[in-house]
C-alpha positions, 0 to 999 in steps of 0.5 A, spaced: 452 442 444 446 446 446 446 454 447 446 452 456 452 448 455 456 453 452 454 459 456 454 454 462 462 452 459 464 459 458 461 462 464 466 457 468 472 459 464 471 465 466 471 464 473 477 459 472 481 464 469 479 469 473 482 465 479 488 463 475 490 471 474 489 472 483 492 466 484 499 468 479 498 475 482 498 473 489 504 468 487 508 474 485 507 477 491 509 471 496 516 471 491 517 478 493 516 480 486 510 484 486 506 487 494 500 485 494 498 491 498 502 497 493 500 504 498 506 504 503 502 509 508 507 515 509 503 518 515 505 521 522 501 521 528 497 527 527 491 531 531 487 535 525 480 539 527 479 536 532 481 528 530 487 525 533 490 521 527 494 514 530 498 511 525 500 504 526 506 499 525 503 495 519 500 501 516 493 502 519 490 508 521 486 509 527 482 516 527 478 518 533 475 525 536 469 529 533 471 533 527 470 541 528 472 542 521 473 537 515 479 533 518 484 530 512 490 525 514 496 525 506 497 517 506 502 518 501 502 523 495 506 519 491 503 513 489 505 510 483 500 508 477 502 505 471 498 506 464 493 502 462 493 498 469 487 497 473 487 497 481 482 497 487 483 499 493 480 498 499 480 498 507 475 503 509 470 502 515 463 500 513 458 506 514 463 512 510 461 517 505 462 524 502 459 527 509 461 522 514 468 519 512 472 515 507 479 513 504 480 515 497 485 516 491 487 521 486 491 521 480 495 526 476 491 524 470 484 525 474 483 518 477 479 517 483 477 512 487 472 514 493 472 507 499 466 508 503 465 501 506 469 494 506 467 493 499 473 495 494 473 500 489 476 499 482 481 505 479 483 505 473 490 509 470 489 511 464 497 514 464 502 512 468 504 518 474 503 518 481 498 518 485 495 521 492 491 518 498 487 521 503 483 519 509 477 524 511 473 525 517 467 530 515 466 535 520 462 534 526 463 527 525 465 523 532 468 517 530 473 511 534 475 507 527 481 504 524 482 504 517 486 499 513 489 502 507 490 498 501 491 498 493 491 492 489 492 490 482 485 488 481 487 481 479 488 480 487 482 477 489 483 477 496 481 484 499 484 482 506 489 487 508 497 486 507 501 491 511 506 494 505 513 491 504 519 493 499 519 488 493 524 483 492 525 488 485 526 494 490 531 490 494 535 487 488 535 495 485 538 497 493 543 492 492 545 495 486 546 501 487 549 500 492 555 495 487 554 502 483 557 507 489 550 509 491 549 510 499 549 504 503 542 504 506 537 499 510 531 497 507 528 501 513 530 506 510 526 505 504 520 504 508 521 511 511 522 509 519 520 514 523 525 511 528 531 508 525 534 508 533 529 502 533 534 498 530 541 500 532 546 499 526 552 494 527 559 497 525 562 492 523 570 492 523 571 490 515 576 494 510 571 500 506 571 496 500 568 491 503 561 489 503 556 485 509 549 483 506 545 480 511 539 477 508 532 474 512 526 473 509 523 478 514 528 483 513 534 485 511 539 489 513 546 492 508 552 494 512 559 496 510 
């Protein structure tokens, strides 16, 4: 076998194996096992130098006004990263920088991800702890822009935009500690809905012991 041969069968292993991890990681995230999108985006609606920050249902930002001053909108400060991990994120309008706008992400142990474009940028944790997201508009800047905040694992090809979603993990660990005597909650309620009124709880006429689950794909609801 000649040196191209070889390079030319290597060069498409790679890519082979590369698409076979994003296809494994996307699979996990239609199981339920694993978000795709890993930023549950925590914001209110909120005015700041002169920005009006509109957060919407599927987790997108809409920034709009001029900036009389620097103009910051916290995602969430608690993101959690894993040690040795590899992540890109991704979801800012074309066009940003440091002195116009950008979506970024800070870790406790000093990693940085600066978004100022459609193109992701990868994060790598070199310890596992929270980490922080932000939105910045930089002074005098007059914008009318959506953002749609994203963090991956950067197996996940993909960098079209999945709202946040609580995993099949996270419900089974509700389901649990509802069984271990823990507080009977909505899975709304672990995506922190602003307005719980949205969706009226149903009381049902069961002894207390007892337990209803309902489940649906789309949502699912416990009641006791």
């Amino acid at each position: 076998m000649s040196l191209l041969h070889a390079f030319l069968g290597a060069s498409l292993n790679n890519r082979n194996l590369s698409a076979a991890r994003s296809d494994a990681a996307i699979l996990r995230t239609t199981l339920g096992t694993e978000n795709k999108n890993l930023l549950q985006n925590k914001a209110s609606n909120k005015v700041a130098n002169g920005i009006s920050f509109t957060v919407h249902a599927d987790g997108s930002v809409t920034a709009t006004g001029t900036a009389t001053a620097d103009a910051y909108l916290t995602l969430n400060s608690a993101i959690p990263l894993v040690k040795g991990h590899r992540y890109l994120l991704n979801g800012c309008p074309d066009g940003g920088g440091n002195t116009r706008y950008q979506l970024y992400l800070v870790g406790a142990h000093n990693e940085a991800g600066y978004c100022t474009s459609s193109k992701a940028v990868a994060i790598y944790a070199t310890q596992s702890g929270n980490a922080a997201a932000y939105i910045k508009i930089a002074a005098g800047q007059t914008v009318d822009l959506t953002f749609f905040p994203m963090l991956r694992d950067s197996e996940i090809q993909d960098n079209s935009y999945q709202p946040y979603a609580p995993s099949l993990d996270a419900r089974i660990a509700a389901l649990e500690a509802l069984v271990n005597g823990a507080a009977v909650m909505s899975l709304d309620d672990m995506e922190e809905s602003d307005d719980p009124a949205e969706e009226p709880a149903l009381h049902c006429p069961v002894a207390p012991a007892a337990v209803i689950v309902v489940y649906d794909p789309e949502e699912a609801m416990i009641y006791e």
